[in-house]
Each structure stands twice: as C-alpha cells, then as structure tokens.
Wavefront OBJ file of the C-alpha trace (Angstrom):
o trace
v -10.673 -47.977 -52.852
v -13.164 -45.340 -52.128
v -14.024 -47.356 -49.069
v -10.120 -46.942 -47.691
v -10.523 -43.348 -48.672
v -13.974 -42.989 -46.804
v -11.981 -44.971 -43.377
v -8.830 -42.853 -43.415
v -11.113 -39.348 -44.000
v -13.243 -40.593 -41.008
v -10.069 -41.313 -38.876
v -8.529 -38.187 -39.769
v -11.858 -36.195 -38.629
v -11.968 -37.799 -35.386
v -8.576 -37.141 -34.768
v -8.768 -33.947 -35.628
v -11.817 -33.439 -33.589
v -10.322 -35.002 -30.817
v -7.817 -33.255 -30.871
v -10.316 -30.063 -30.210
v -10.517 -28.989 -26.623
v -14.087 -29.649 -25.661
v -15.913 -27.366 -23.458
v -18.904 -28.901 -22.588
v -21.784 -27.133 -20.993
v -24.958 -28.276 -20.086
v -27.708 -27.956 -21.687
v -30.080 -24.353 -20.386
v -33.507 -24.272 -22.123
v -34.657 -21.343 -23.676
v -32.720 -18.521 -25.643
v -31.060 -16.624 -23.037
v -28.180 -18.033 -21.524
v -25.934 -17.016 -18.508
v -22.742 -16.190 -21.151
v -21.912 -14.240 -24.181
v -21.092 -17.032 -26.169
v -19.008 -20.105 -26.909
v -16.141 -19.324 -29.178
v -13.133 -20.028 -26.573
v -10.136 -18.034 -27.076
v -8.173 -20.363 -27.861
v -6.872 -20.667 -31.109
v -3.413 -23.389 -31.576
v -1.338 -20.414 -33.212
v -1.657 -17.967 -30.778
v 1.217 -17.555 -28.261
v 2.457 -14.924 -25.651
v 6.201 -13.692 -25.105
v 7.279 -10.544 -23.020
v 9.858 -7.708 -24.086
v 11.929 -6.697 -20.851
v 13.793 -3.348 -20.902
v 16.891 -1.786 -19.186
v 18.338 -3.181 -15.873
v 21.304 -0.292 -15.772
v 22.073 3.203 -16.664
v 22.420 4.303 -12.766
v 20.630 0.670 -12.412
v 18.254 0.709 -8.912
v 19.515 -2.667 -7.370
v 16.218 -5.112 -6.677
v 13.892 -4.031 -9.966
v 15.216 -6.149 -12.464
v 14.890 -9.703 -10.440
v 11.767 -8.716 -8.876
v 10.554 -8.355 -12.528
v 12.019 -12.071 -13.180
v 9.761 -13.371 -10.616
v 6.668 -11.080 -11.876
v 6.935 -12.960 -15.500
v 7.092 -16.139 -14.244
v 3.724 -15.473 -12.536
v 2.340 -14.797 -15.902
v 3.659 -17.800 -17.511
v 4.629 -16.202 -21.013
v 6.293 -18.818 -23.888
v 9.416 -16.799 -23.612
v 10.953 -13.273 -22.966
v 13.683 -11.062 -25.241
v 15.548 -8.532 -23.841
v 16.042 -4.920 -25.467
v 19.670 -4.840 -23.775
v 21.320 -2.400 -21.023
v 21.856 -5.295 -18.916
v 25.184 -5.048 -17.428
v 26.586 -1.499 -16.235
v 29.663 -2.154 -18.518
v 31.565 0.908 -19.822
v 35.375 -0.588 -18.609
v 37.725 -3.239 -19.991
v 38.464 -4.786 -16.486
v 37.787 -8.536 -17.080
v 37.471 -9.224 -13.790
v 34.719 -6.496 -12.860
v 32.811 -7.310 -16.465
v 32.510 -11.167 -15.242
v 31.521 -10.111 -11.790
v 28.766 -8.089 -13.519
v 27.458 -11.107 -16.206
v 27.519 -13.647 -13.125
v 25.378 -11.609 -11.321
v 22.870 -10.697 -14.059
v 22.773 -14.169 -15.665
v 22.286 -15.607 -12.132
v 18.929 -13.574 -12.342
v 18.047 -15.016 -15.879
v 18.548 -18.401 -14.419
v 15.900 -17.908 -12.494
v 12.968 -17.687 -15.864
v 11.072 -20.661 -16.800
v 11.156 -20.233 -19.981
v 13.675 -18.721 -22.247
v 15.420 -15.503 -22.551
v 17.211 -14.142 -25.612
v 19.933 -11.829 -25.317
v 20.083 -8.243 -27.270
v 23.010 -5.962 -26.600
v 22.671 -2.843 -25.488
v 25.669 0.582 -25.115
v 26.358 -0.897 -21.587
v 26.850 -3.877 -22.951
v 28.839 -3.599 -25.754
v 31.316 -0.611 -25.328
v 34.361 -1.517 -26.343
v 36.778 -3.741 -28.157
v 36.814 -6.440 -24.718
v 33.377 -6.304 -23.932
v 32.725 -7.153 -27.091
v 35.022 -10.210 -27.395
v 33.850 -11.010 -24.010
v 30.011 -10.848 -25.520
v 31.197 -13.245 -28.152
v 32.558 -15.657 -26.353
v 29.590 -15.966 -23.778
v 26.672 -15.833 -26.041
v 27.824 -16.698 -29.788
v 26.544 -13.794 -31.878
v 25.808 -10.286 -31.495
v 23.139 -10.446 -33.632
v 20.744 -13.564 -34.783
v 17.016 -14.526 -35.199
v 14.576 -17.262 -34.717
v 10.951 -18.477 -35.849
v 8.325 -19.424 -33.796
v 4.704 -20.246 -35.264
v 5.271 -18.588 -38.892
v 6.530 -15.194 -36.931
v 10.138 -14.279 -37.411
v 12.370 -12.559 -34.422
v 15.024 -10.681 -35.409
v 17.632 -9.827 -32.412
v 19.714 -7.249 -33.627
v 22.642 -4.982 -32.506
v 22.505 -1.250 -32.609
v 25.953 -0.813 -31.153
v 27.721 -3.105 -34.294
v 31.524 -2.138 -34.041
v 31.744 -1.364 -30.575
v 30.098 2.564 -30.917
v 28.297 2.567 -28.432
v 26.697 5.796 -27.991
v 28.965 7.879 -30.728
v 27.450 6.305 -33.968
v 24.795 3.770 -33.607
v 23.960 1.666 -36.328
v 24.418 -1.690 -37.852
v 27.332 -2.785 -39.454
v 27.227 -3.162 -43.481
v 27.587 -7.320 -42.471
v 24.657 -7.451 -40.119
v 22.581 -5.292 -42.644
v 23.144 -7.927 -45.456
v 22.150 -10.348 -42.906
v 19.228 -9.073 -41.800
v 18.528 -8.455 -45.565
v 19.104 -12.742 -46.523
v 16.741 -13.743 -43.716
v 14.463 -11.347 -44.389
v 14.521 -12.657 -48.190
v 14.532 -16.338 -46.531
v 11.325 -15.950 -44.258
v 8.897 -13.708 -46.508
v 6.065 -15.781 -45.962
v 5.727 -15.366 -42.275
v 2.639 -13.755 -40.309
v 4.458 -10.964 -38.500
v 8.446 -9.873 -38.093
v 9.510 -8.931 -34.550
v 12.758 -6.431 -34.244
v 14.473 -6.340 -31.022
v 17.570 -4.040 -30.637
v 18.942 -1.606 -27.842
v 18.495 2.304 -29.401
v 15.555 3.963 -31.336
v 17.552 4.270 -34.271
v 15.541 5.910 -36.860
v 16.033 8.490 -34.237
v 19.506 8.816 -35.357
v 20.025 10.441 -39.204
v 23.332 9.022 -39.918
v 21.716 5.516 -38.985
v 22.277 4.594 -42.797
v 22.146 0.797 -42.685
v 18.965 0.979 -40.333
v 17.631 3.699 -42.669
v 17.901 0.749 -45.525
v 16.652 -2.079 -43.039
v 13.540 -0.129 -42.157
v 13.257 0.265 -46.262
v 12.656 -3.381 -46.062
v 10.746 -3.853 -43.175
v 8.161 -1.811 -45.084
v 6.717 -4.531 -47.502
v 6.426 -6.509 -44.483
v 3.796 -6.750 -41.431
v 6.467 -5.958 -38.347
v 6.914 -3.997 -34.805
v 10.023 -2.753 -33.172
v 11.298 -2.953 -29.807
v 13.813 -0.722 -27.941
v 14.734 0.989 -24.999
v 17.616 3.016 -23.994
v 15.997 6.182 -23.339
v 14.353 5.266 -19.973
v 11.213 6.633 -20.684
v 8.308 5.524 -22.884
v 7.248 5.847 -25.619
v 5.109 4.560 -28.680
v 5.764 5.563 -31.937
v 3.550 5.670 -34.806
v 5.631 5.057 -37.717
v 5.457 2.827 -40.943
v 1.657 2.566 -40.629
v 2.932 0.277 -37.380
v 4.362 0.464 -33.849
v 7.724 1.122 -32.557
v 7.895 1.124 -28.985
v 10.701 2.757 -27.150
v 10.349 0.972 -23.490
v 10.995 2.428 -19.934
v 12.928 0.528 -17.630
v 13.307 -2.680 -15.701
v 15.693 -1.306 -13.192
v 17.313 1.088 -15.381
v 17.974 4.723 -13.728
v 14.322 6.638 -13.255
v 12.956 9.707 -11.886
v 9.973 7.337 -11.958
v 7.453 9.990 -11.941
v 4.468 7.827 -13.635
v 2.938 7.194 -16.533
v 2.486 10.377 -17.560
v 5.819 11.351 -17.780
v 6.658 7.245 -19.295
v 8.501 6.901 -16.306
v 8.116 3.664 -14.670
v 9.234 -0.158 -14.353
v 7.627 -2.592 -16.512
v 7.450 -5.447 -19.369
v 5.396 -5.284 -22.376
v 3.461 -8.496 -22.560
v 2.701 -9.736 -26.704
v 0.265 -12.153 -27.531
v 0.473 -13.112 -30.864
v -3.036 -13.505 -32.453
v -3.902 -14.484 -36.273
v -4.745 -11.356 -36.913
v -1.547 -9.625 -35.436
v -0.045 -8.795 -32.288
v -1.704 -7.144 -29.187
v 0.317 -5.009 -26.724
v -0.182 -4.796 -22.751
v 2.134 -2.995 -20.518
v 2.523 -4.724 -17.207
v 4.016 -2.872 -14.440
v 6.077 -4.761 -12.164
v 3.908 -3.214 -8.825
v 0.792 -4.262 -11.047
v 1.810 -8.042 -10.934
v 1.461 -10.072 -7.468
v 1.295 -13.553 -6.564
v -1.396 -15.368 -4.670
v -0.932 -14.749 -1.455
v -0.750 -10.502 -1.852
v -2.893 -10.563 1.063
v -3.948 -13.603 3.350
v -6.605 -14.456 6.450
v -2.956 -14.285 8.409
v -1.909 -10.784 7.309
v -4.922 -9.143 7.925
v -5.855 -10.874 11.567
v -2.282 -9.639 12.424
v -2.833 -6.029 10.865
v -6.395 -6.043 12.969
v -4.617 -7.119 16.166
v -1.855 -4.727 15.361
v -4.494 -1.919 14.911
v -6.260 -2.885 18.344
v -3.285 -3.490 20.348
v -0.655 -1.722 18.462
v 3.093 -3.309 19.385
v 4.569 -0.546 19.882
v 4.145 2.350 22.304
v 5.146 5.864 22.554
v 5.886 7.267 25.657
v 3.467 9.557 27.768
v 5.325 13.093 29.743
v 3.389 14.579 32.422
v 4.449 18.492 33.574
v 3.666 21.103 35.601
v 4.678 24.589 34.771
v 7.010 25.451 32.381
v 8.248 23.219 29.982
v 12.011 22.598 28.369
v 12.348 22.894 24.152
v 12.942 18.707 24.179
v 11.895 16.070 25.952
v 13.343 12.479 26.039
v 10.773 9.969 25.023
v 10.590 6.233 25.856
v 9.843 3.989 22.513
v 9.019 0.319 23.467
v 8.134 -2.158 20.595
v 7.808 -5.810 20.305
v 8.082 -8.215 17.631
v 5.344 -10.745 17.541
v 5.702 -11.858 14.313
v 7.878 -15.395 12.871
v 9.312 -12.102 10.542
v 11.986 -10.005 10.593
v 10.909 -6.224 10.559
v 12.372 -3.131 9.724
v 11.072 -0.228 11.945
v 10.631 3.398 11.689
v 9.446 6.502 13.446
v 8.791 9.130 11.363
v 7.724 12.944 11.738
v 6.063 15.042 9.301
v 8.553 17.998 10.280
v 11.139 16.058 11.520
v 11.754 12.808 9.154
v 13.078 9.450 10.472
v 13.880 10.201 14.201
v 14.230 6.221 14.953
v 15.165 2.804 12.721
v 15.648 0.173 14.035
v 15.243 -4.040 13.275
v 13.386 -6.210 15.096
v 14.097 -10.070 14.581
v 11.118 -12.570 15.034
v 10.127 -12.288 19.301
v 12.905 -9.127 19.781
v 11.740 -6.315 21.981
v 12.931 -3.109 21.802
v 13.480 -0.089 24.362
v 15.226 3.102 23.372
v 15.136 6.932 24.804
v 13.810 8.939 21.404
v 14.465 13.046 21.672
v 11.296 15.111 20.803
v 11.000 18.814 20.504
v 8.599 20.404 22.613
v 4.892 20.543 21.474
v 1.093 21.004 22.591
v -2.015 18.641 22.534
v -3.492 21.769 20.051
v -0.528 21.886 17.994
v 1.038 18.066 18.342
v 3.515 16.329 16.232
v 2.348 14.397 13.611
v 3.538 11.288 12.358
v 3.880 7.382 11.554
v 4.944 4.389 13.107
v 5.817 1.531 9.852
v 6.648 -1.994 10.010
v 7.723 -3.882 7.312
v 8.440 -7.467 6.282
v 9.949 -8.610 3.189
v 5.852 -9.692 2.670
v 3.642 -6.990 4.067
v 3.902 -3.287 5.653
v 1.883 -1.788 8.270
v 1.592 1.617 9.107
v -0.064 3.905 11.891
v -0.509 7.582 12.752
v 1.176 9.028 15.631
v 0.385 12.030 17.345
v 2.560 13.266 20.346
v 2.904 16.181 23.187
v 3.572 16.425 26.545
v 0.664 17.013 28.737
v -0.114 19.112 31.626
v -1.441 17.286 34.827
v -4.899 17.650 35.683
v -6.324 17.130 38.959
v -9.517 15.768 40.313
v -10.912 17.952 42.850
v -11.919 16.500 46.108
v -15.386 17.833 47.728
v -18.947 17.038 49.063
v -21.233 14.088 47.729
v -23.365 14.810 44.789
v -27.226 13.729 44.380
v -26.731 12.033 40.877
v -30.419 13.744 39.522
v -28.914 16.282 36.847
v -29.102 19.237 38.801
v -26.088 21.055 38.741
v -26.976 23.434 41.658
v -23.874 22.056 43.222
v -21.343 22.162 41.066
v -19.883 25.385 41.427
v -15.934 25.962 41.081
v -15.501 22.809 39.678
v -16.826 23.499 35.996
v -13.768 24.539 34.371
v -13.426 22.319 31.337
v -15.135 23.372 28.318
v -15.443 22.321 24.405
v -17.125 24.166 21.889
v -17.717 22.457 17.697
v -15.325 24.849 15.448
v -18.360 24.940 13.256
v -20.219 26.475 15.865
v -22.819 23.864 16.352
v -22.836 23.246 20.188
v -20.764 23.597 23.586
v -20.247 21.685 26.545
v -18.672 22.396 29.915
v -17.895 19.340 32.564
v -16.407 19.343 35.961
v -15.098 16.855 38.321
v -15.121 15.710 41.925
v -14.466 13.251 44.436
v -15.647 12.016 48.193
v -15.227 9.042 50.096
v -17.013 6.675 47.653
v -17.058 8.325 44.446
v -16.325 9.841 41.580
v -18.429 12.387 40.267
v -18.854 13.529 36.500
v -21.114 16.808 35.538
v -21.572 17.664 32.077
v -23.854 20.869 30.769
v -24.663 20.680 27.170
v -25.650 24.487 25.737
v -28.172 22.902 23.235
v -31.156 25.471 21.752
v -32.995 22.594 19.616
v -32.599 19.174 21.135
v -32.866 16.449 18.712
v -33.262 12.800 20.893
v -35.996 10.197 21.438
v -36.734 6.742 22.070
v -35.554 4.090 19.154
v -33.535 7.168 17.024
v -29.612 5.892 16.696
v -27.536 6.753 19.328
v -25.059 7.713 16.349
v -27.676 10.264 14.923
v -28.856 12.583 18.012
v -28.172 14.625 20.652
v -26.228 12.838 23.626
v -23.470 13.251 25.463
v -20.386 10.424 25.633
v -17.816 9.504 27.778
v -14.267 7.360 27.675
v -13.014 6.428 30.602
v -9.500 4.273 31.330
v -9.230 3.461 35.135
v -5.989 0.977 33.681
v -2.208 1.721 34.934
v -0.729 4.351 33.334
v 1.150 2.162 30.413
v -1.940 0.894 29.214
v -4.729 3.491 29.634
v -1.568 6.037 28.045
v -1.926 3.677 25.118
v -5.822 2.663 24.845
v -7.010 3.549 20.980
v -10.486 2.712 22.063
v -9.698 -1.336 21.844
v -13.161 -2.574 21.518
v -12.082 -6.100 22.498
v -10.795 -4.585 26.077
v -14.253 -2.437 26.008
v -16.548 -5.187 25.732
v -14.583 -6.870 28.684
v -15.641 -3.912 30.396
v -11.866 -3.144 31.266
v -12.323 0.342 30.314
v -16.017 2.641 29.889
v -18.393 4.259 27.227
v -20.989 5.343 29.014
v -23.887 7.384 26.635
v -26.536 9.549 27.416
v -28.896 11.180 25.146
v -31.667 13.194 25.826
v -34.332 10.985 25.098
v -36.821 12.462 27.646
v -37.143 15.559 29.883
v -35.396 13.178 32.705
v -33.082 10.625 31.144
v -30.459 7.865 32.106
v -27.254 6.076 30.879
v -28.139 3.882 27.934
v -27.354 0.080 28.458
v -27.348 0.516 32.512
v -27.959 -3.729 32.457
v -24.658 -3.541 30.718
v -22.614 -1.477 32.813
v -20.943 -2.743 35.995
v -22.280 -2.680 39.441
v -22.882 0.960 40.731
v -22.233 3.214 38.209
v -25.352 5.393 38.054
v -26.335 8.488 35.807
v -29.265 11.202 35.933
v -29.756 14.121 33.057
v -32.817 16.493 32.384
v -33.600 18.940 29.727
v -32.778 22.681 30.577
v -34.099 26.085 28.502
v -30.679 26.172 26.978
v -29.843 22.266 26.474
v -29.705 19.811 29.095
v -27.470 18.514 32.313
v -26.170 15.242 33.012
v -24.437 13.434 36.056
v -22.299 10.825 36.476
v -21.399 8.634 39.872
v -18.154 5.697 39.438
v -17.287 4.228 42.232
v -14.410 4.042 43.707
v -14.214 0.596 44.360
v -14.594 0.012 40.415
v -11.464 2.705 39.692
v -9.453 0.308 42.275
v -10.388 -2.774 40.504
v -9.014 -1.812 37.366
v -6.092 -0.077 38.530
v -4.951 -3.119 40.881
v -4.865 -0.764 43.959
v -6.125 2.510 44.748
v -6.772 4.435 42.062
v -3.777 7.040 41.400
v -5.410 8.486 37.733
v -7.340 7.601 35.095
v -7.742 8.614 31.268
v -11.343 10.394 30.206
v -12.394 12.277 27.169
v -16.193 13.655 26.843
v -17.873 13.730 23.160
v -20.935 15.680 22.482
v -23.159 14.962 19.108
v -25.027 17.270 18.386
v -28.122 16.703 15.371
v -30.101 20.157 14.075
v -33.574 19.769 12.215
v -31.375 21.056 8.870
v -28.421 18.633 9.168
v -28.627 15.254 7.753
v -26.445 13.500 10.466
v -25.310 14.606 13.798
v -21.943 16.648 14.573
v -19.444 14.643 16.772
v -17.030 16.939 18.869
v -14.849 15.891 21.657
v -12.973 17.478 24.395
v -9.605 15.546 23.820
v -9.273 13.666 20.002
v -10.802 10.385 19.920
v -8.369 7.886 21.455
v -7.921 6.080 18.443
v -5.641 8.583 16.767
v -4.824 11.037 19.443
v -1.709 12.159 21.857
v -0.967 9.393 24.336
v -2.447 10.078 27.712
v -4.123 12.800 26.584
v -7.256 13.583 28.945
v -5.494 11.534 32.105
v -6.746 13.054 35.380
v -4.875 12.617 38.894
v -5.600 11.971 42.259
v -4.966 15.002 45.149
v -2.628 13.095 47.334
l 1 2 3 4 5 6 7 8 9 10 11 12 13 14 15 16 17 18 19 20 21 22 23 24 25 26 27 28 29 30 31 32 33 34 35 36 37 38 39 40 41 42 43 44 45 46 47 48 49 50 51 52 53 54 55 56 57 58 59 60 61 62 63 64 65 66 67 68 69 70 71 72 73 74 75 76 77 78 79 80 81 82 83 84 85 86 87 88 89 90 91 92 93 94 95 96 97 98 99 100 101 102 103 104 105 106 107 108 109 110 111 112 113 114 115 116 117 118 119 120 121 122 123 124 125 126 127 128 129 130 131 132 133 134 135 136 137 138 139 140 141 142 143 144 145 146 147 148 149 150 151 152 153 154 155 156 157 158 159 160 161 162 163 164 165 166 167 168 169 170 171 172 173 174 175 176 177 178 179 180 181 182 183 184 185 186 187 188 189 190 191 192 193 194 195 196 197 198 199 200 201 202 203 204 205 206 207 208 209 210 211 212 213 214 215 216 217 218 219 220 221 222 223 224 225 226 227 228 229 230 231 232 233 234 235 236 237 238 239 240 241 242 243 244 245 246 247 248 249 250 251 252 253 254 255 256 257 258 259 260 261 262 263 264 265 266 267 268 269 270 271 272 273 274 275 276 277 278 279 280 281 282 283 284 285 286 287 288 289 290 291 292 293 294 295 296 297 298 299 300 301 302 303 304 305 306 307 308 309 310 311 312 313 314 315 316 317 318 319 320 321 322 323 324 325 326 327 328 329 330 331 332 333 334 335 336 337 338 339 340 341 342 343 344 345 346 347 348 349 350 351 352 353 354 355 356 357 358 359 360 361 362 363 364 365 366 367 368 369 370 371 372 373 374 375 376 377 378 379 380 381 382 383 384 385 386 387 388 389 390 391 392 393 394 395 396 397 398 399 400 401 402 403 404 405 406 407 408 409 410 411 412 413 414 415 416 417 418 419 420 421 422 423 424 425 426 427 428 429 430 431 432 433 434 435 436 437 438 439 440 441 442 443 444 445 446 447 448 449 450 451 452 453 454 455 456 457 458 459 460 461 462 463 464 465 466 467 468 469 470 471 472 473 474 475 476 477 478 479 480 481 482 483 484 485 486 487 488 489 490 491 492 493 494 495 496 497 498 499 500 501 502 503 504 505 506 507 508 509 510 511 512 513 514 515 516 517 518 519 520 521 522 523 524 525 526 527 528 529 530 531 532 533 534 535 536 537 538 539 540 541 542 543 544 545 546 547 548 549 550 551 552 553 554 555 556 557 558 559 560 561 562 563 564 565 566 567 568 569 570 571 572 573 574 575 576 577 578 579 580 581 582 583 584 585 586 587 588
C-alpha cells in the first residue's frame, strides 16, 4: 500500500509540474544577472475582460466598431457592455430592428464574447422592451468565471428610462438569491447602464448596494458621457465615457473621450487600465512603405500650386491652377486648406487619377502670404504639408558689360538693388545681377564687422554666403523645395562661399559643373563675392535658351558671443516658401 501511495503522489507531482510552464534560461555565472527576476506573471487564475461604454446619445457614426477592432487587438477573455447601444427612444418596429441589425452586425465582429446590459436607449418603452426580450432572453442575469461573479443588471427595470431609474422589487430579490448563492467567490462584478446611487429614490439599488457591502465588488456604468471614478464603499465605481456616444471630447481632463476599461483579474483583486481607442493600433501603424512614400511625397510633393507673375497693379483675386496626382494603389481624400480662409478645395483622387482645377485666391504678398496645408488621406495613413502662396512681381535680369569674376565690385554700379538685412540685426547683404553674351553674373556684398570663417570650421557654423539657383522650366523650378535628390544630380545649384581667407572661392568647385567660377575677398566692413554661370549651363537645364530661372541668396552670419551662426535669406528657404518666389527673367 504505501508503495501505490508513494507511485500515484509521484505521478501526481510530475503532472502537476508538467503541467508548469517552464521558462528555461541558461545558466549566467556570478550574482548579477541581466533581469529582475524569475517569477513569470503568470498565474492560472488570472484573466482579462474589457467594459465598453455608450455607442449613442447623439452617437458619432465610426467610434463604436473601430473600438471592436481595437479589443480584438488586445485579445481580452471577453467584453460586457454598460448599455446605450441602440439610439432607441420610438416604438417603430421596423426602425428598432434596423438599429439592432446594425449594432449586432458590429458585435459579430468580437472574438470572444460580449454580454449585453441595457441601457435608457435601449429600453424605453413597453415595445422595446418586449423587443429586448425576445432577442436576448433576460433583462437582467449573471455568470461566473474563475470564482468571480458578474452580475448584468438593468437600471431601467419597468421601462423608466430616464424618469425613475432603479431596479424592479423582482430583479432586487434576484440579485439578492445569487448573491446568497455565490458568497464564496473572489470578487463580484456589477454592470448596469446609470450611476444609480446617484439617484435618492433609487430604493432597491439603495438595498442592493447594502449587500454588496459585506462583499469584495466594483461597479460599472456609463450614461453620463463623461468619466468618472468614484470612491465609494471603501471600492471603485466607475462611471465610463463613451464608445461613440455624443462628446464634446475635450480630453481627459474634462473625462471626455472614447475608450474601454481593460480588467485583469489578479488573486489579489482587480486592476484597472483605461485604453483609449486612438491609444490602440495594429502592427502595421507605420511601415518601410508608408514612410518611403511620405519621403518621396516630401521631396517631390504630388501636388502643385500654381505660380502668378504681374506687373503693376494687382486685382483683389486671382485664379489659381491646382494640379495633383495620385500615385498611390489608395484612394485619397484631398484638401486645401487656409488658415483664414478654411477648405477652399476637396476633392478624391482614386488610385493613378490626376487632377486639374482653377482654385480662387484673394490677393496677397510674398511678406504677408497665405498660409496653409495641403492633406492627403487614406483610410491607412495621412500626409500633410505647409503651403504658402502670393503672386509675385517679375524681376528682371539686367543686361550689361562682362565682369572680371575677382570680388571687386568696382563695377557693379546700378545693378545692386536687392538687399536683406537679419530682423535681429545681425548682418546685411545686398546682390545685383547681370548678363552679356556668355554669362550670367552674380555680386553679393556682405556688411560683416567681425568675420568669423576659416579652413576645416563647418560650413553650417560661419560666415558665408549661399546661393539656390533653378535654371528648370517654370513648372518645376516654381515647385523645387530644395529636392536634394534633383541637387545632387546637379539639376539645380548650391553654390557656398565663406570667407575662409582674405581671397576666397566657391567651396566644392571639383563638384560643380563645367565653368561656373567664383572670386570673394575680405573688405573693412565684411567681404564681396562674385559669381559667373554660363549661359550654356542655364540652356541645358532649361531645354532651350534660357527664358528665367529661380534664385534665393542666404547669408550666415557667426559672432564671437553666439553659439551657432544666424541663417537669413533673401526669399524663404524653398522648402516651405511661396512658389516661384525669387524667379528672375530674361530682357527680351
């Protein structure tokens, strides 16, 4: 005998054992180890169900599915409802159905189970509750899951709705027998639609609650769109927010927002976490895809806003060409927005669709120019950029004698007429422009009292002088946000020049192409600098003789008592400014 007793105790043990989830790790000499410790989290009684909260009450259409596919992410053993899931509030048959098809077609969609709780728009009157009945059995009911009682229970008993909420003297004496049947469980869960010990005439809850008392428990309801977590009963009663519901959806510190409380049951009670629905995403939030197509997007944006060119007076609007393209397998939804204008354009784009329409825009400056955004969005990811827009006044390259490219500006007279000085006060330039048979000519004075520039310092952290130029047709140089790709191709210039020495050059001349050349030299008051383009180059990337082109001059400017350098610029950088700002044209 005691050796069949020893066998079946040493059979039980290694069934139990193996039973165990191993976690096996190897063995690391020495005390210190690269983890906290070993005692896994994962005890066979512990489980995790979420509490979802109203769909309606002025119900936004899209929350409360969206949250059906959040849970199901997280994988919980089941979810309860706190009710407020149909609009209700009528006694047409036919509109009630509509509404139940629709909303149970959504809780078709869980993996796990869903329980039912009936909230005011659910249970209103004498036919929706009859309809309730008949679809889902009982009102009111509970179940046990791993020694912890649910209890789903009905704060509109007898069809009050939102005169006289309560429970019924029936479903109190029922709540009070299973109560009385299950007093041995770990924890009692109460789900029901309205915070009723909110309510003073709430008499049967009043004696409920009296009951609840001797017992470990939590409460779940909504109703009131906006959370909030009681202290009451030396436990918690949690009013919930919404799941759809009607919102002013101002945040959490006003408890307005869309959510599901997520419950994991523990040995030693429960423990709360509030999941909001935008805080939940699935695997592929972002991918490799998505962001090479936001990077080409940001390079070679597919849209464009139209450039205007004038001379003299101007009208109060202007029509404005808007051409976009989508390069996407997607459909997208576009829009054209203006800070003091709103949506001026909407439009959507199915997968390889272009798009040309005439946009009217109030008049405007490059110093004063409107301001806005340019979104597309997929039913996966959004992309957004700044727009800026103005019409611009033509400028015109001046035709004249050849220039000796050695930073003298001797003679450059008239043509110096372009100026930029740093808001802050920290330097000024002035640049001119000319042309003669073979060139073009660039002349830049820099007013400069305390040069900062030498050999080997970062071209990003001293004095120097930099120029953009687009020699491109006019629909691409309009559009160029200083596309690197295109720069390194050497379709458009950057061409740099810091004072490095009392006679300095263009940085990187092996990298510049043939026959560009550039001369500068320290002055008293700062220093000069010359440019010469040829024309033949302006030709070659215009595809003909050159008609205009697209420049913009930067100046940084570094002081003994400044950390970094001061970047100011003639026109705004490129990248975020007025299209075709800066374009020059050609005398004819």
């Amino acid at each position: 005998m005691p050796l069949i007793i020893s066998f079946l105790l040493a059979l039980f043990l290694s069934t139990f054992m193996s039973a165990q989830p191993a976690l096996k790790v190897e063995n690391i000499p020495g005390e210190n180890k690269p983890y906290t410790h070993l005692n896994i989290n994962n005890d066979p009684d512990k489980f995790h169900f979420v509490v979802v909260t109203d769909n309606t009450g002025a119900s936004r259409p899209g929350i409360w599915p969206k949250g059906v596919g959040k849970i199901n992410l997280m994988q919980p053993e089941f979810v309860v409802s706190v009710g407020d899931l149909i609009q209700g509030y009528t006694k047409d048959l036919v509109t009630l159905n509509k509404q139940w098809d629709l909303f149970n077609s959504w809780t078709s969609k869980f993996m796990m189970p869903f329980f039912y709780v009936a909230g005011n728009h659910d249970y209103t009157n004498e036919v929706m509750v009859d309809l309730w009945r008949k679809k889902y059995g009982a009102d009111y009911y509970h179940f046990v899951y791993k020694n912890v009682l649910f209890l789903c229970l009905n704060s509109e008993d007898g069809a009050t709705a939102l005169k006289n909420p309560d429970f019924s003297e029936a479903q109190y004496e029922y709540v009070k027998r299973i109560l009385a049947e299950n007093e041995g469980v770990k924890h009692t869960f109460v789900f029901m639609h309205q915070p009723l010990w909110l309510h003073s005439n709430a008499r049967n809850w009043k004696k409920t609650e009296d009951l609840l008392i001797k017992r470990k428990h939590s409460v779940f309801t909504g109703h009131l769109h906006q959370y909030a977590l009681h202290a009451r009963n030396n436990t918690d009663y949690f009013v919930l927010a919404t799941m759809g519901g009607g919102s002013l959806m101002r945040g959490k510190k006003y408890g307005e927002f869309d959510h599901f409380l997520w419950v994991t049951m523990k040995e030693d009670g429960p423990v709360y976490a509030n999941v909001l629905l935008d805080g939940v995403e699935e695997k592929d939030i972002q991918t490799y895809e998505m962001l090479t197509l936001k990077g080409d997007w940001k390079a070679n944006p597919p849209y464009s806003l139209g450039y205007v060119f004038y001379s003299g007076t101007t009208p109060n609007q202007w029509p404005v060409e808007l051409k976009a393209t989508n390069t996407t397998q997607d459909t997208l939804n576009m829009s054209l927005s203006f800070n003091d204008l709103g949506v001026v354009e909407k439009s959507v784009l199915l997968p390889g669709q272009s798009l040309t329409k005439m946009v009217t825009l109030p008049n405007a400056s490059l110093s004063n120019p409107l301001i806005g955004k340019m979104t597309l969005e997929s039913s996966t990811y959004a992309w957004d950029n700044p727009v800026k827009w103005a019409p611009i006044e033509k400028l015109f390259v001046q035709k004249g004698k050849s220039v000796k490219v050695d930073g003298d500006l001797n003679e450059w007279k008239n043509e110096m007429i372009f100026t930029k000085e740093d808001d802050k006060g920290n330097g000024k330039f002035t640049f001119g422009l000319r042309e003669d048979e073979e060139n073009l000519y660039i002349a830049v004075r820099m007013e400069d009292n305390e040069i900062q520039a030498g050999f080997g310092n970062s071209s990003a952290n001293q004095d120097g002088i930099y120029i953009s130029l687009d020699a491109r047709n006019l629909e691409i140089s309009s559009q160029n946000r200083q596309n690197q790709i295109d720069l390194l191709k050497n379709d458009w210039l950057f061409l740099s020049a810091p004072p490095v020495s009392e006679s300095f050059g263009l940085e990187y001349p092996e990298n510049l192409p043939a026959g560009i050349s550039g001369k500068g030299k320290r002055t008293e008051n700062g220093y000069h600098l010359e440019i010469a383009i040829p024309h033949t180059l302006l030709n070659e990337k215009q595809g003909k003789d050159w008609e205009n082109f697209r420049l913009n001059i930067s100046a940084m400017n570094k002081s003994k008592n400044l950390n970094n350098a001061v970047r100011f610029s003639w026109q705004q950088n490129w990248s975020d400014g007025v299209p075709g700002s800066g374009t020059f044209f050609r005398q004819k």
